[in-house]
N, C-alpha and C positions, 0 to 999 in steps of 0.2 A: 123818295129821292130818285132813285130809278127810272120811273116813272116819267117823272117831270126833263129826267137829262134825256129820254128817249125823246120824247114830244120835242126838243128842242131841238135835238139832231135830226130829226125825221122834219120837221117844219124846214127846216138847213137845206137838208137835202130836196125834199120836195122841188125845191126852186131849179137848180142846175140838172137833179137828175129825177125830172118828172117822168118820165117814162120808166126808168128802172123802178122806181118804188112803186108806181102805177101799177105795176103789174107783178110785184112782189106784193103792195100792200094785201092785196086781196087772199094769195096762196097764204100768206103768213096764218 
């Protein structure tokens, strides 16, 4: 469940703040 709600917010986000996760995905 977790899982799957992360993947959706992270896909969300992806779009408007592709550069903050860009460069958070990776440190994480």
């Amino acid at each position: 469940k977790n899982g799957k709600l992360v993947g959706s917010v992270c896909e969300n986000i992806k779009g408007p703040m592709f550069p903050t996760i860009g460069v958070h995905s990776p440190h994480e």
